[in-house]
Backbone bond lengths (Angstrom), bond angles and torsions (degrees), N, CA, C in turn:
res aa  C-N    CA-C-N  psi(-1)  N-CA   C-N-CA  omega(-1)  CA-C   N-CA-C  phi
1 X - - - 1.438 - - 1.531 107.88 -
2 X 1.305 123.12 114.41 1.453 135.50 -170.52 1.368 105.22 -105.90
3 X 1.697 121.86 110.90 1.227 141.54 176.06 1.546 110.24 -48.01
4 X 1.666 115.17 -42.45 1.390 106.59 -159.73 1.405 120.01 94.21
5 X 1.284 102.78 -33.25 1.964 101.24 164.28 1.792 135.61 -91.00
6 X 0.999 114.75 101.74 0.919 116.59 -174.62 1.692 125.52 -23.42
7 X 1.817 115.31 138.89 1.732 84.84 179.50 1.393 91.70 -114.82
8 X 1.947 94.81 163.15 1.379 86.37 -147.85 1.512 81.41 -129.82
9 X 1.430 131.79 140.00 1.269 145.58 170.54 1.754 102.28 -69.22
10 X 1.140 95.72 149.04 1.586 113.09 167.82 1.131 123.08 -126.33
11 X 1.532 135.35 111.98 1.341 123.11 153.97 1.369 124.03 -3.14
12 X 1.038 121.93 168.68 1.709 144.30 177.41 1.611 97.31 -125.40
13 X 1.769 119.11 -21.44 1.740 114.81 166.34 1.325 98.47 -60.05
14 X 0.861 118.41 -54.87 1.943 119.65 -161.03 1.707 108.25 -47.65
15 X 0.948 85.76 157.24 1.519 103.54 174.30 1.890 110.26 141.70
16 X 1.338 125.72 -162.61 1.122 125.03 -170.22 1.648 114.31 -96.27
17 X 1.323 117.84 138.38 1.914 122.84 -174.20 1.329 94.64 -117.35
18 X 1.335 97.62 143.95 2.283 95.68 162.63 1.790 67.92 -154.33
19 X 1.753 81.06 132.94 1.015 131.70 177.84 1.612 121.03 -135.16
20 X 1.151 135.47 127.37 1.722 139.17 -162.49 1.247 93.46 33.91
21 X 1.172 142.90 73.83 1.195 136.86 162.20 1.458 120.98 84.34
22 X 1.324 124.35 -32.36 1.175 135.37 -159.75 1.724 116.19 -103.09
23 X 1.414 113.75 123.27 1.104 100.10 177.17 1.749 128.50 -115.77
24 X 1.180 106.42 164.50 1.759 89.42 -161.50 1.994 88.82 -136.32
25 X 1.082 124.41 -172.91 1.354 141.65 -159.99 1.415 100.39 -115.74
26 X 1.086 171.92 66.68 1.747 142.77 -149.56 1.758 81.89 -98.94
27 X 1.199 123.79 155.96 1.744 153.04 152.84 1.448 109.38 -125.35
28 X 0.926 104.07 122.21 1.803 123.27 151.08 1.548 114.58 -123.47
29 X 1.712 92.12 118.31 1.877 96.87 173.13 1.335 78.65 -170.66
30 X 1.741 79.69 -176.31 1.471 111.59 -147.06 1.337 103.26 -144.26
31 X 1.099 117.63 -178.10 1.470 109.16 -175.71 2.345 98.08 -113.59
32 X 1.069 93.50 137.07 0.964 111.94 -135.36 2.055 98.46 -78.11
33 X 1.707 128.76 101.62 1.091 120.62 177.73 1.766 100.32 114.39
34 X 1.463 111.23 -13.69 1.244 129.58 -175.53 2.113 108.48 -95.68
35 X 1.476 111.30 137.35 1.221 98.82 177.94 1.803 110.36 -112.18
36 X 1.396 85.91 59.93 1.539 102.70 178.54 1.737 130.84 -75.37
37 X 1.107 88.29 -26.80 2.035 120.48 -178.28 1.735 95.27 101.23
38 X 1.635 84.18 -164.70 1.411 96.37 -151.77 1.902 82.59 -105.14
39 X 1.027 122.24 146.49 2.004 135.46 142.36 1.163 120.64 -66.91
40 X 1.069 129.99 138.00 1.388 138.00 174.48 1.516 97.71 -119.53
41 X 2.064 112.24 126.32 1.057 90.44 -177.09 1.767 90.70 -138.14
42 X 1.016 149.87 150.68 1.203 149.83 165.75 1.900 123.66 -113.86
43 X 1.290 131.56 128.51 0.914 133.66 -167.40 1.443 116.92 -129.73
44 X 1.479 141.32 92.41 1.093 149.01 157.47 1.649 114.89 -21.02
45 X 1.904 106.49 178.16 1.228 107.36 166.14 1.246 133.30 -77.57
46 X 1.007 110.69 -4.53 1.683 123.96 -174.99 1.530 94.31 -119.50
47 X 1.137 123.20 64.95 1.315 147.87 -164.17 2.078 106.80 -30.13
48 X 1.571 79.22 70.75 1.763 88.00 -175.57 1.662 85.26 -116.07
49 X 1.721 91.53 159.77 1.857 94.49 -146.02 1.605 83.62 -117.15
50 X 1.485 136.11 126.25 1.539 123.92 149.94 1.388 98.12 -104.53
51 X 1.763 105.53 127.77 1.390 133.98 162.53 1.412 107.78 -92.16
52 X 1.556 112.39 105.66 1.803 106.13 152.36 1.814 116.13 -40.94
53 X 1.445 114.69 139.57 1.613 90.99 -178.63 1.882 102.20 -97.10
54 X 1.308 121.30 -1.06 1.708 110.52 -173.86 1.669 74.32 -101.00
55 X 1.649 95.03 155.45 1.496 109.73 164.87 1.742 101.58 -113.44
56 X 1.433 91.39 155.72 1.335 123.48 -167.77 1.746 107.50 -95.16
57 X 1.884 103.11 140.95 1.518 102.56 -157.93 1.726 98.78 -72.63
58 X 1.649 116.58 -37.99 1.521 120.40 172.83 0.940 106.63 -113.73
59 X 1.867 105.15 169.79 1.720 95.12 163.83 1.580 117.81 -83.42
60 X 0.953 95.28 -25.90 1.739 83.41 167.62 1.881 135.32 -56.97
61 X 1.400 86.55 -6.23 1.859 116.86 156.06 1.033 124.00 -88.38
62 X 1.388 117.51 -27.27 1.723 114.45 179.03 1.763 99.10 -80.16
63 X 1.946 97.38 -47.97 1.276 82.28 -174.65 1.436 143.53 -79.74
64 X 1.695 99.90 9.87 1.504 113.36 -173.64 1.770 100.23 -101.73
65 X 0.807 133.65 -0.10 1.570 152.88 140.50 1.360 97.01 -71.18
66 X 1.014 145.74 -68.02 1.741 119.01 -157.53 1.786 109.74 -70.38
67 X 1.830 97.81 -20.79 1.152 81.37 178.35 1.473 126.10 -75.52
68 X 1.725 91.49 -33.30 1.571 93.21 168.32 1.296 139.30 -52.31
69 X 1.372 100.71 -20.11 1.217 115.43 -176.88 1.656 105.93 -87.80
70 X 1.039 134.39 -1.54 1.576 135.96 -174.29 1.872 89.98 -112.69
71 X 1.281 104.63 -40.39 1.943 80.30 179.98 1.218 119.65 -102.72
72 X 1.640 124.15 6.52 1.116 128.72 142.31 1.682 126.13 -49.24
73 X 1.442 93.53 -73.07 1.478 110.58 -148.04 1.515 99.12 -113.15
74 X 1.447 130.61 -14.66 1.426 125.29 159.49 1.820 82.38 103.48
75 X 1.821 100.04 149.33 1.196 111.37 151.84 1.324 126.29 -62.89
76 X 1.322 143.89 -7.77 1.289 126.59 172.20 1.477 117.94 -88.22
77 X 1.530 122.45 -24.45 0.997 108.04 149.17 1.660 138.21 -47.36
78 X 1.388 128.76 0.62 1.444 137.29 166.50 1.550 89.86 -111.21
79 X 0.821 143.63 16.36 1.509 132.70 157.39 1.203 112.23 -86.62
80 X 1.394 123.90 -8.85 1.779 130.86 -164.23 1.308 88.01 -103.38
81 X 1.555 140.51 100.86 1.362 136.89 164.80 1.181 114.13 -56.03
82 X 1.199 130.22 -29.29 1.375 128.45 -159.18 2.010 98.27 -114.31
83 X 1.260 105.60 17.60 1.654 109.32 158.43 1.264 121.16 -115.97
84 X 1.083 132.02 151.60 1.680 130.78 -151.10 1.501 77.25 -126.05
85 X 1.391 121.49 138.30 1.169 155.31 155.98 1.739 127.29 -43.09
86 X 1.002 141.11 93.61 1.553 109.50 -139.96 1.269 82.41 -99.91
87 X 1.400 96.39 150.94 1.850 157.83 -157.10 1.571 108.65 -83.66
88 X 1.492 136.83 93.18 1.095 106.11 -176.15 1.581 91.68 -118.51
C-alpha cells in the first residue's frame, strides 16, 4: 500500500542551534533513494522556514554553508523569512 508521499532521509547534521541567544531548527534532507542533493532548510521560533534554493551534493555541504552562513552574516539574518540567504 503506497502512501504517495515521498520518504525523505534526514541528515544526522540537523537538529536544533542557538546561537547569540537565538535558536533556530536547521534540516538537511533529501528525498530519500533519489540523487537529487541534499536541502538545507532552517526554521525559527515563529516557525518561518528559510529554504536555500541550489541543493547541496552532501550534507556535510549544506551544513558547511549554514555554518558559513551564521559566521558570515549572523543568525538574525535567517530570522528574516522573507530574506534569502545569499548563495555563494
Amino acid at each position: 500500500m503506497a502512501s504517495g508521499d515521498p520518504e525523505i532521509e534526514v541528515s544526522p547534521l540537523s537538529g536544533i542551534v542557538t546561537r547569540d541567544g537565538v535558536t533556530v531548527e536547521l534540516a538537511i534532507y533529501r528525498m530519500a533513494g533519489a540523487d537529487e542533493g541534499w536541502t538545507l532548510e532552517v526554521v525559527d521560533a515563529a516557525n518561518t522556514s528559510t529554504v536555500w534554493d541550489d541543493r547541496f551534493e552532501t550534507d556535510d555541504g549544506a551544513y558547511a554553508e549554514f555554518q558559513r552562513c551564521l559566521d558570515e552574516e549572523g543568525i538574525e539574518l535567517l530570522l528574516a523569512g522573507d530574506v534569502a540567504p545569499s548563495l555563494h
